[in-house]
N, C-alpha and C positions, 0 to 999 in steps of 0.2 A: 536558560536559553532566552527566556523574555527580555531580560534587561542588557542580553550581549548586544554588543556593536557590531549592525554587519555593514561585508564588505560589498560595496556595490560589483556588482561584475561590470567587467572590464567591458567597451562596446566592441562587436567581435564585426567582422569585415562579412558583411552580406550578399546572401546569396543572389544572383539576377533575377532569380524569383522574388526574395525580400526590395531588392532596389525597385520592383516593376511595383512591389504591392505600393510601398513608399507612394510613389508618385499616385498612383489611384487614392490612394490617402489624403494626401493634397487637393486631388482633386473632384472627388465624391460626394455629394450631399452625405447628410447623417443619415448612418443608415435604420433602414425601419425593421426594429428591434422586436417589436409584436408581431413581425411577418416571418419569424424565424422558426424553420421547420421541428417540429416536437424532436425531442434529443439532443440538440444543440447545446454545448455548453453553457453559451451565454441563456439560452432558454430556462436550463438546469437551474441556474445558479439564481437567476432571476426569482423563480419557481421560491427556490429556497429563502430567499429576502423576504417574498411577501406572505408565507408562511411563518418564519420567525416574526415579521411586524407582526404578525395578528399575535402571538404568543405574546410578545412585549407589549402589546396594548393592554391585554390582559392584566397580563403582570404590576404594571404601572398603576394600574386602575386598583389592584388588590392592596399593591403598596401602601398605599395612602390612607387605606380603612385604619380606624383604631384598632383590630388587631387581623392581621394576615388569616387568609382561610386555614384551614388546616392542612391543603394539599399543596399550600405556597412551597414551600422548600424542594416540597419534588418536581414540581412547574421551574423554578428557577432552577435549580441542578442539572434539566432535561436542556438548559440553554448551551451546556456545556457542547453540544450538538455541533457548536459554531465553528468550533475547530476544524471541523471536516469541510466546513465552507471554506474557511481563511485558508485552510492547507491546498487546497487546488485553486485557490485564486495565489497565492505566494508561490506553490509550487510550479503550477501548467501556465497560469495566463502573466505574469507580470514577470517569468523570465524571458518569454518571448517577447515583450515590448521593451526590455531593456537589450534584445539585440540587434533592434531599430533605434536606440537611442533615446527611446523616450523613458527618460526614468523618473524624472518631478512626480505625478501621482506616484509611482506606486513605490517609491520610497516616504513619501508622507502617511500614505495607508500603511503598509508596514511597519512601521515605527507606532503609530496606532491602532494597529491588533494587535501586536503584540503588549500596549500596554494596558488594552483592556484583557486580552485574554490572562495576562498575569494578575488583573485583578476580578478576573470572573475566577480564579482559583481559589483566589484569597479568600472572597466572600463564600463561597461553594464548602471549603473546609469549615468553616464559623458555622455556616448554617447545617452542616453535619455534623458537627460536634455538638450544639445546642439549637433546635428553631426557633428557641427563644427569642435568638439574635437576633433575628429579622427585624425587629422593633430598632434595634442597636444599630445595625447599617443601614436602616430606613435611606439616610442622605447619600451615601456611595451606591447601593441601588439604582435610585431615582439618577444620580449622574451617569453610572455605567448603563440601563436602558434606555438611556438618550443618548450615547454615543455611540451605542450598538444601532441604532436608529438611524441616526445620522450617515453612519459607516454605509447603511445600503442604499442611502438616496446618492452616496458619493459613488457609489460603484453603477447603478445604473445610470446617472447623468454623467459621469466622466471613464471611469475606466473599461464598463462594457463597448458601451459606441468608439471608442478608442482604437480598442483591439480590435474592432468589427473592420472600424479603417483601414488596420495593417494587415492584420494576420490573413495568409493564405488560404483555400479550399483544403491543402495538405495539410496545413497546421493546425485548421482545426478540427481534423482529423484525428491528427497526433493526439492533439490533448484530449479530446473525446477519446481516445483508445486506454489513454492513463487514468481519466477521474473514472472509467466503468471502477477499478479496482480498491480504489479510495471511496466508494458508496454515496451516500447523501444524506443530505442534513434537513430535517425539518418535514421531510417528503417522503413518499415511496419510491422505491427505486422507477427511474424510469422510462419512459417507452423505447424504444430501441432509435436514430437516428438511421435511416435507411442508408442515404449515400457514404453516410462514414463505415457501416458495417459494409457496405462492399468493398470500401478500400481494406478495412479490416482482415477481409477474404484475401483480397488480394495480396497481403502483406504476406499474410499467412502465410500460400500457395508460397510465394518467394522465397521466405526462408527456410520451407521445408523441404524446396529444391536444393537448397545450397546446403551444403555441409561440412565443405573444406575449402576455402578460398584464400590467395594471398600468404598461404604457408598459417593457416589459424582455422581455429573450427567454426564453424558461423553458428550461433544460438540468437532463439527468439530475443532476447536483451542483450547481445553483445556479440561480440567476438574476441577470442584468448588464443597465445600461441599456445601449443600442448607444455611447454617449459613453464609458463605463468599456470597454465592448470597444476599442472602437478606439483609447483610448487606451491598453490593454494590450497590443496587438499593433504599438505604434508602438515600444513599449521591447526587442522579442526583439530588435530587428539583423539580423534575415536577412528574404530575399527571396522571401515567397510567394506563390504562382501558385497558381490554382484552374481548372479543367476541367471543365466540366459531362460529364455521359452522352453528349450529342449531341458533344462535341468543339469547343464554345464557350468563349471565353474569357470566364469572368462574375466575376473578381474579383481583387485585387494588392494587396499591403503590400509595397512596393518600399526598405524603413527599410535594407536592407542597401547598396542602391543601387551591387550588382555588374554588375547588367545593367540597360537603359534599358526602362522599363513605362512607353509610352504610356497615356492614358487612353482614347486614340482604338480601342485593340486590342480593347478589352470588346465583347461581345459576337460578333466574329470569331470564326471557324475558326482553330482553334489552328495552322493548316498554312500561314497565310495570316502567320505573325508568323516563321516562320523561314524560312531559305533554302534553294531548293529542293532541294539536294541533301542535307539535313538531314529532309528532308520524308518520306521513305521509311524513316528511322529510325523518329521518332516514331509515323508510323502504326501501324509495325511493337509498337511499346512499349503504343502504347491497344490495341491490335488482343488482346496479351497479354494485358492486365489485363482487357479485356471477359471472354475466357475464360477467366481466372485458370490461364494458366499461370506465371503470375510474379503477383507484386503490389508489388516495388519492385525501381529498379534505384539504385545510388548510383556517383556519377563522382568522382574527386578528381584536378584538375590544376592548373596552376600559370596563370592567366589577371591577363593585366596584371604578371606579376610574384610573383602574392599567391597563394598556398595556397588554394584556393576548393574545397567539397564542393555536389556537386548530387545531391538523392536525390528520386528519384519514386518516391511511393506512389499506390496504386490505395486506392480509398476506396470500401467498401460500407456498405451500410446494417445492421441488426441482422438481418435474414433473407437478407442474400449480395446484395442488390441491388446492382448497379454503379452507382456515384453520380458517380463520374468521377475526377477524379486529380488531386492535387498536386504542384507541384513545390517543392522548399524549397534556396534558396542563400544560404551562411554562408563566410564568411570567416573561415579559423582562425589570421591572423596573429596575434594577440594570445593566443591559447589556445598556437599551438608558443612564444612569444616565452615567455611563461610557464613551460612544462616544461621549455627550455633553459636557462635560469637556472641 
């Protein structure tokens, strides 16, 4: 993937909010970057540059002894870290500047993480194969922590003040709502951004209002007609079973077709579709998951012959509500047929 050619995206036709930021853009002093409230992406990220420079100052300084400390290779390996920087700066901030148009930086950045991070790989395997090497790549080293260096004085003097220009109150919102789940690099997680978590709140409230709109289901990530669901769920291959609260059986994608799923079971007592000396388990398993003293159990044996995994999860709602449980059965002959090769 490092050495692919990408496609720049196309410039997409801006919203009046992007044309209003636009012009504030143009016309705004730089904005003051140090003034920016704890949580803030650009804060985040910030954060994480001048933590990894204090690592690479180290590093650099260690490089150059006649021979590397002993804990060199795991200090350099721990650089790998950077990925999680470059992925929200590629992923969240530099597609949003390319739907303003401004693509110059961050297509020269990108072209340049990606060919240090292809050779923070290179060197990372060497030096876990042998930490001998270290001595050996002494020179690609010393070039790669200078361009890892260089990459964050290019991000705070051009591409943070940048986006600060364009990007929205909501957009930076957006992207603050996406890097919480991509983590951080070089730092601890952290502190909460207050205004963006109330918009967060508020998204929330919204989608959990809506449920059916425009002939589609509306989900926290998207929206699908029930035809594109079901014909997504026809493709996994495995066998799932759904459980309401009450211990109903109210639904089945049976595509893995290990076990026989009547149609005639819906709606049944889920105690009513096995046999009875199975029946005192199961109880035993919802009986759990109401109380959450468990919330999945997984089985792996050999049924018909075939490698079969059965894993029940207990399923809640965003406040702990017991919603009921799934079961999911998959067939791993073709996944071990695979690894045994």
């Amino acid at each position: 993937m490092a050495d692919e050619k990408r496609a720049v995206p196309p410039k997409l036709d801006l919203t009046p909010e992007q044309t209003a930021a636009m012009r504030r853009a143009a016309a705004m002093d730089a904005p003051d970057i140090a003034a920016l409230p704890p949580g803030h992406p650009v804060a985040v990220l910030r954060a994480e540059n001048a933590a990894m420079n204090a690592r690479i100052d180290a590093l650099a300084h260690d490089n150059e002894l006649p021979e590397p400390p002993a804990d060199f290779v795991e200090r350099f390996l721990a650089l790998n870290a950077v990925r999680t920087h470059y992925m929200k700066k590629e992923e969240l901030v530099m597609p949003l500047l390319y739907q303003y148009g401004v693509t110059g930086p961050s297509d020269v950045m990108w072209r340049d993480d990606d060919a240090m991070k292809k050779e923070l790989g290179t060197i990372s395997r060497s030096l876990q194969e042998d930490a001998g090497n270290a001595i050996i790549y002494r020179g690609r080293i010393r070039t790669l922590l200078a361009g890892l260096k260089s990459m964050t004085r290019k991000e705070d003097a051009i591409l943070f003040p940048l986006s600060l220009r364009y990007f929205s109150d909501e957009e930076w919102y957006a992207v603050y709502d996406d890097a919480i789940d991509m983590g951080t690099a070089f730092i601890a997680p952290h502190e909460p951004w207050e205004a963006a978590e109330v918009w967060r709140k508020a998204q929330a409230d919204a989608a959990a209002a809506k449920t059916f709109e425009n002939g589609k289901i509306q989900l926290p990530t998207g929206e699908l007609a029930v035809r594109e669901l079901r014909a997504m769920m026809k493709l996994l291959g495995v066998d799932i079973t759904f459980i309401d609260a009450a211990d109903h059986l109210r639904y089945f994608e049976n595509e893995g077709k290990v076990f026989a799923r009547p149609k005639l079971a819906l709606g049944r007592p889920v105690y009513d579709c096995h046999p009875t000396q199975i029946v005192p388990v199961v109880k035993n398993l919802l009986a759990d998951f109401k109380a959450k003293r468990r919330d999945h159990m997984t089985i792996f044996r050999r049924i018909a012959g075939k490698p079969i995994g059965v894993r029940y999860h207990a399923v809640y709602d965003d406040d702990g509500t017991y919603l009921g449980a799934v079961e999911f059965v998959q067939d791993f002959t073709e996944a071990l047929e695979h690894f045994q090769k």
